[in-house]
MITORSE-684263 format. One record per residue (C-alpha): x, y, z; residue in three letters; residue number from 0. Coordinates in steps of 0.05 Angstrom, whole numbers, plus 5000, padded with zeros to 4 digits. Example, Ala and Ser with C-alpha at 12.3 -4.5 7.8 and 13.67 -1.06 7.14 Angstrom:
BEGIN
+------+------+------+------+------+
|   c1 |   c2 |   c3 | gufi | bavo |
+------+------+------+------+------+
| 5246 | 4910 | 5156 |  ALA |    0 |
| 5273 | 4979 | 5143 |  SER |    1 |
+------+------+------+------+------+
# end
This chain:
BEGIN
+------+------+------+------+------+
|   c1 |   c2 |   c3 | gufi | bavo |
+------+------+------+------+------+
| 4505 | 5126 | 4940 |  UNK |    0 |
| 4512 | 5063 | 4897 |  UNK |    1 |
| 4517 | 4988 | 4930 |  UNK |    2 |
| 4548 | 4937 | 4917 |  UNK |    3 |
| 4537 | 4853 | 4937 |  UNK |    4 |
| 4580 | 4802 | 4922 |  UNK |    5 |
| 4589 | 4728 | 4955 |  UNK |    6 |
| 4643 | 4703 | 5001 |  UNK |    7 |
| 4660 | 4641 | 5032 |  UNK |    8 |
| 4650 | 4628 | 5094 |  UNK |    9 |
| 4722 | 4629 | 5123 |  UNK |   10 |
| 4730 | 4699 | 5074 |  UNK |   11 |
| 4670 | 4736 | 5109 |  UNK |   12 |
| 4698 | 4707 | 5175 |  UNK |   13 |
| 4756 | 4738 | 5164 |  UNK |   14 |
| 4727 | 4806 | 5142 |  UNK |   15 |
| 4683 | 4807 | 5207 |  UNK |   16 |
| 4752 | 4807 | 5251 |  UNK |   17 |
| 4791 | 4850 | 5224 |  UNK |   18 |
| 4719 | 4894 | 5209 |  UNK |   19 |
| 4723 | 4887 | 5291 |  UNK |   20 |
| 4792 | 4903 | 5305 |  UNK |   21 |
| 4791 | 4965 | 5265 |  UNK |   22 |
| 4716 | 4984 | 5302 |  UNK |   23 |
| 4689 | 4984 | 5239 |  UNK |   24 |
| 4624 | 4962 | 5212 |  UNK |   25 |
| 4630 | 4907 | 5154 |  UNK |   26 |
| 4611 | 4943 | 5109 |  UNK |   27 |
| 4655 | 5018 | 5125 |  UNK |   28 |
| 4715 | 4971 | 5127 |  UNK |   29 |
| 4698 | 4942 | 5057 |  UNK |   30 |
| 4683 | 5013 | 5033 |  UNK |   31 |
| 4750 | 5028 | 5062 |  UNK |   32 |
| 4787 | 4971 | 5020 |  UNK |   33 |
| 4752 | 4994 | 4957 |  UNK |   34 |
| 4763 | 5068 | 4958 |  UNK |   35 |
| 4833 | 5038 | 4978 |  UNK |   36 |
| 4843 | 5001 | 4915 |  UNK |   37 |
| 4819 | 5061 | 4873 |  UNK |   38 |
| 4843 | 5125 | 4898 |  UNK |   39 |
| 4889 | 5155 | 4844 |  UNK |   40 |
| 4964 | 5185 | 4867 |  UNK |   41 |
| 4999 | 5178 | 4939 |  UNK |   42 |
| 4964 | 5157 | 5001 |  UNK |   43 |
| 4963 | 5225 | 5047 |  UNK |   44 |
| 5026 | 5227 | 5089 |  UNK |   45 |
| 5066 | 5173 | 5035 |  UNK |   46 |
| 5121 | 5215 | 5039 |  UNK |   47 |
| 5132 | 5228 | 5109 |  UNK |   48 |
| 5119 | 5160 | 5127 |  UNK |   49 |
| 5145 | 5118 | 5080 |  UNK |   50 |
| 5199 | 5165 | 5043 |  UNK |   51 |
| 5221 | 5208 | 5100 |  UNK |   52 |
| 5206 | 5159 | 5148 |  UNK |   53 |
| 5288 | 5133 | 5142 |  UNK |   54 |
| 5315 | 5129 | 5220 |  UNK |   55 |
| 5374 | 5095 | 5201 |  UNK |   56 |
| 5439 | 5121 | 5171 |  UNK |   57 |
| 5448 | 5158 | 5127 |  UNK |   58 |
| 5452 | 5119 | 5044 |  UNK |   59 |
| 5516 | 5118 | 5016 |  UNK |   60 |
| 5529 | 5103 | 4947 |  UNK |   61 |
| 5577 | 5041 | 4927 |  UNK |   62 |
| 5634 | 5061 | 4893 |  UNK |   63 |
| 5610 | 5058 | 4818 |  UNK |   64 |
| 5683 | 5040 | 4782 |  UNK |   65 |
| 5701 | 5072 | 4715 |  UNK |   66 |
| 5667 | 5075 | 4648 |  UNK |   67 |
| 5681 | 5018 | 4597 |  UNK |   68 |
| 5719 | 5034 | 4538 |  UNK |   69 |
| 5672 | 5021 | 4480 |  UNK |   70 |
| 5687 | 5013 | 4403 |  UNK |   71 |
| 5669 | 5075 | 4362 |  UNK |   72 |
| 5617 | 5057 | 4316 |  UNK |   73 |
+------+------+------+------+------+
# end
C-alpha cells in the first residue's frame, strides 16, 4: 500500500492529533480517512437518506410563479 509524508505546522498536526483522538483514530487512519474522502467518485453511502430525504419539516411549496411575458416575435 503506497505512503505518503508531507510537513505540517505545528498548530496543523496539533490539530490533526485531536480530532485523530476524538474520532479514536490513529493519525494516520484519520488522514487516510480525509484522503479517500476527498477522492471517492459519486455520492457518499446514505447521501440520500440523510441529506435528501432527511427533510423533517413541512412539506416545500412552490411560490406562485406569475404569468409568461409577452415577447416580440422575431
Amino acid at each position: 500500500m503506497p505512503q505518503f509524508h508531507c510537513y505540517v505546522s505545528e498548530a496543523v498536526a496539533e490539530v490533526i492529533r485531536r480530532r485523530a483522538r476524538a474520532r479514536r483514530l490513529s493519525v494516520s487512519q484519520y488522514l487516510a480517512r480525509l484522503a479517500e474522502q476527498d477522492a471517492a467518485v459519486g455520492w457518499p453511502p446514505g447521501y440520500f437518506e440523510h441529506v435528501i430525504g432527511g427533510w423533517k419539516g413541512d412539506p416545500l411549496v412552490r411560490a406562485p410563479q406569475g404569468e409568461y411575458e409577452a415577447r416580440e416575435r422575431l
